[in-house]
Structures are given as C-alpha cells and as structure tokens.
N, C-alpha and C positions, 0 to 999 in steps of 0.2 A: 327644504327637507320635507317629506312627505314619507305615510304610511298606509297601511292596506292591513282592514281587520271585516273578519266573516263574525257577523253580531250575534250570531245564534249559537246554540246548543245543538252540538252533532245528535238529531234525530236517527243516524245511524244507527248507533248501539242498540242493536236489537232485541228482544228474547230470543234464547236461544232455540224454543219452540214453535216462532213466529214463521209464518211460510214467508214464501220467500215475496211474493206481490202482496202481502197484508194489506189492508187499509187503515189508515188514519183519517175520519172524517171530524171534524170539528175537536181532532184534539182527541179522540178518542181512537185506541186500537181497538177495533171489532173482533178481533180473536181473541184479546186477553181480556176485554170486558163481558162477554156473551157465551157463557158457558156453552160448548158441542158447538161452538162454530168457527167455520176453516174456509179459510179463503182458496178457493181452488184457481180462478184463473180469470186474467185481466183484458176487456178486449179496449180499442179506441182511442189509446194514447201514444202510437205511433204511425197514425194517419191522421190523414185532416181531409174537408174538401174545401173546393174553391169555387160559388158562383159567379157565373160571368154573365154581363148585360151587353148582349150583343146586338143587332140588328140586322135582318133579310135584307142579300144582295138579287139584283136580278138576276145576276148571276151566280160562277159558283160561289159556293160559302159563305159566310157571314162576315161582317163587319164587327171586331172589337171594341167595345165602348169602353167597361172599366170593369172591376172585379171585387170581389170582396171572398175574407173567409169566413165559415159558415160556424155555428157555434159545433162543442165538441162534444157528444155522447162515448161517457164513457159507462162502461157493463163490468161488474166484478158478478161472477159466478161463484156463491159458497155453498158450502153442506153444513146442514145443522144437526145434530143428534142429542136424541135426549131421551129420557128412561119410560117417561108417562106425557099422558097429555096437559096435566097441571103444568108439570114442567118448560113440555115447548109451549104453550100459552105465555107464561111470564117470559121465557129468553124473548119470543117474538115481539111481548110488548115492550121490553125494553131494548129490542132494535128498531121499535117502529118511534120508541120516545130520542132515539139518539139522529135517528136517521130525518126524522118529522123536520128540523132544523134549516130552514132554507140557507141559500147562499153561505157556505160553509169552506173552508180552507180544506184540503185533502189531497195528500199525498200517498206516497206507496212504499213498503219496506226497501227494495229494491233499488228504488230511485228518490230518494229522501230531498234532493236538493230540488226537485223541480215539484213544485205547490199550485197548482190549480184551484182555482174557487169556481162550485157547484153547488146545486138542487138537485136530491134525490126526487125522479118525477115518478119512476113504478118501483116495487120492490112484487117482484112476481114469485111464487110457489108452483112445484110442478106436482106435487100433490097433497098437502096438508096431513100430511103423517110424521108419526115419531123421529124417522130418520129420512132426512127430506134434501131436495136439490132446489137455490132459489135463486134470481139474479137481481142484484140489485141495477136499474137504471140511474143516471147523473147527469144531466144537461150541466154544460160550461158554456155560460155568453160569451165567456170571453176564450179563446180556441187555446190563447199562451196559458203555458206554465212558465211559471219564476220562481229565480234562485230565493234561498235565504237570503234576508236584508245582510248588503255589505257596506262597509266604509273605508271611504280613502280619504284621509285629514294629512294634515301639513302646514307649512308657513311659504307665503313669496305670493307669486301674485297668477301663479295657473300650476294647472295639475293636466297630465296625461293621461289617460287609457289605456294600455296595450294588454291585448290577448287576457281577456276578460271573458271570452266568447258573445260581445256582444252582436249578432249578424242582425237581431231585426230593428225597426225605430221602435225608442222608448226614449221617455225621460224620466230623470232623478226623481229620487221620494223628493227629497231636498237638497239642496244647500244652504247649508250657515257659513257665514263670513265675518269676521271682526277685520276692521283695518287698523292698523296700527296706529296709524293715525288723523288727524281731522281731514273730514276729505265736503266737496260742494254737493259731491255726486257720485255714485256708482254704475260703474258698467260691468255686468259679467257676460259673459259671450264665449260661443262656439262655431268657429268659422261666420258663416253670415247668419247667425242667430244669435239674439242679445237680449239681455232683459238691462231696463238703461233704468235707474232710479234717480231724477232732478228734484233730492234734499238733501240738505247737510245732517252727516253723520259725523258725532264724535267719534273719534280714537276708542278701541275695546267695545264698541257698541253691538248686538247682536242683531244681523243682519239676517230674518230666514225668508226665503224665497221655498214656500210651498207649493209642487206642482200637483199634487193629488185635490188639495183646495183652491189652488189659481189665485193664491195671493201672497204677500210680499208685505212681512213684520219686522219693523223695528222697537228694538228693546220692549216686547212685549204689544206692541201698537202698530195697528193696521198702516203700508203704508203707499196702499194699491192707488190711491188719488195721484200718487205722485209718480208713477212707472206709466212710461210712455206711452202712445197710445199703438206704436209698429213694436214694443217688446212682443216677443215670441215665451209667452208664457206655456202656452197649450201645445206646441209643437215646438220644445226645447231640446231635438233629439240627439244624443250621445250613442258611439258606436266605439266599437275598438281601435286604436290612433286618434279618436278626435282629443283635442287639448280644452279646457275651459280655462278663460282667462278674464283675470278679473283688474280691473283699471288700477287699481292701487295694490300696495302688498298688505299680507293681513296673514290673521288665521283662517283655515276654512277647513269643513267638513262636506262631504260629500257622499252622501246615501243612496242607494241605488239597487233594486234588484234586477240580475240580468235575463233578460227575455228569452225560453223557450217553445219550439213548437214540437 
C-alpha cells in the first residue's frame, strides 16, 4: 500500500489585490510588503536558451558536439508610487534590503507551484521620481523551476511513478526506508541504476539515502563507507512510469520535487 501527499501549503491563496504575476522573492510578496508597489509585468519564464559546442566542417554546416542550457534571466517590470520623496526613499530602501538577498527562492502569484531559485543582479529606475517605472533583473543558474516538495510513502518493497509530470532527469530529495526486517544488505534501484549498501541493518532501522548531500545514513550515522563504489548516487534519475525497488519489504518514503522548464 502506498500514498501521495503535496507537503506544502497552497501558496495559491492569494490577496485579493495581488496582481495576477506578483512576486514572491525570499518568502516575501513585493506588493503587499512595499507600500505603491505593483507588479505590472513578467518577462523570461517561458523561454529558455540552448548553447551548443559544435565544430567547423569543411564543408557545409557544422558538426554537433554536445549542448547545454544557459542559466535563466528573469525581468519583473513594477510601478511604484508614493506621495514625497521621504517616502520613495524608505519603500526603495526596503526593496533594495529584501531584494540585496542572493540565491533566493521565488515564485509567481500565477504559477505558485513552479519555485526557481535566483540573484537579483540589476534593479534599474527609469526615472527616479515620485511615481516611477523600474525593472527588476534575476539571473537563475539553474534554468528549472520545481514543484512544491512531494511525498509518496508506503509499505512492500517498490513504489511507482505515474503521470507526475516528470519529463526532465532529476533525482529524489530523498528516500527513507525501514525494512521490516534484519536484512545483510540493501539494494534500492531503478531499472539499471542502484544504490547497493554491503552492511547489516536491523529490522525498523532508519535507512536515508540523501541525494542533495550524496550520502547514505543509518539510524542517524553516516553510512557512505559502505555503499558501493558503481551506486549511482549523483545520477539516480526518476521519471514518470519508472518503479524504485528496494531488495527487501520495508516502509519507505519518498521526497521528490518535480522538474520544470
């Protein structure tokens, strides 16, 4: 038996004054924190690019080598208004103390379930007056956005994926696993990727295989010395229809956000 739970708090529920692209940077809405400011309009989160390392043929066209995607700039354009210039002085300095923040989680009223993490790199003014148009810039190294942290726990000995929207590679925050019983060794796997652990684990022992830190704790104790040296830690990727299957039956948890672009 197995289950499927969304761990968060519907970020949805909006103010009912909130525009409709808001921003959420670090946990903070910019309109209902920043007195006369309104988010008018969002560019850079439904394109991406793609460099490609090609190489000169003699002929026509080039040869294909490999590729990569490029990090993602995203542009919120707001208006700010304000009665004196005391005034916009303090809103600006308490957008430039919210905003200063590097590497920051930030999402959009709009689309609450996809969270990008970014650096504010400009915040430009078009003219430094009472009632003013400015854009703020946001480099993302990393191009995806992801879902809210999800969980799918259970008992037996694999769990499946379907129609989760996973299309790109990613792997689990985690898995935790208790086996039911005394086992020599553990193997968890996904088609031909495994993380193989050669020590004895009691019965109810907590088993976490963390892939954000690249290691592998039991009951509180590191247990990476003893996980093989061909486990696929760093490239344990899951998609929608793959199965993870674990050698013994047990309890398990399974944490996961799902990758967009």
């Amino acid at each position: 038996m197995y289950g499927f739970t969304n761990m968060d708090i519907n970020p949805s529920i909006n103010s009912p004054t909130r525009p409709v692209e808001a921003i959420n940077y670090g946990d903070h809405w910019l309109d209902d924190e920043i007195s006369g400011f309104t988010t008018l309009v969002v560019s850079g989160r439904h394109t991406f690019s793609r460099k490609v390392n090609d190489v000169d043929l003699t002929g026509d066209g080039n040869m294909y080598l490999s590729s990569k995607l490029e990090r993602r700039v995203i542009e919120v354009k707001f208006m700010i208004k304000t009665e004196s210039i005391a005034e916009y002085n303090r809103q600006m300095e308490q957008l430039n103390i919210i905003l200063s923040k590097p590497h920051q989680q930030l999402y959009f009223a709009d689309y609450p379930e996809a969270v990008y993490t970014g650096t504010v790199t400009e915040i430009k003014m078009e003219k430094d007056t009472l009632n003013d148009i400015g854009t703020i810039e946001i480099e993302c190294s990393d191009p995806f956005a992801y879902s809210n942290n999800q969980l799918a726990s259970g008992t037996g000995s694999s769990y499946q994926f379907s129609n989760e929207g996973m299309n790109y590679d990613q792997t689990p925050e985690t898995i935790i696993f208790n086996p039911s019983a005394d086992i020599a060794s553990l193997t968890v796997s996904n088609d031909d990727k495994k993380i193989e652990i050669n020590q004895g684990i009691t019965a109810n022992a907590k088993v976490l295989i963390d892939f954000n830190t690249l290691d592998v704790v039991i009951n509180e104790v590191s247990a990476l010395m003893n996980v093989t040296l061909d486990s696929n830690l760093g490239d344990f990727y899951i998609k929608d229809g793959d199965t993870i299957r674990f050698s013994t039956n047990g309890k398990y948890e399974i944490r996961y956000r799902v990758k967009k672009l």
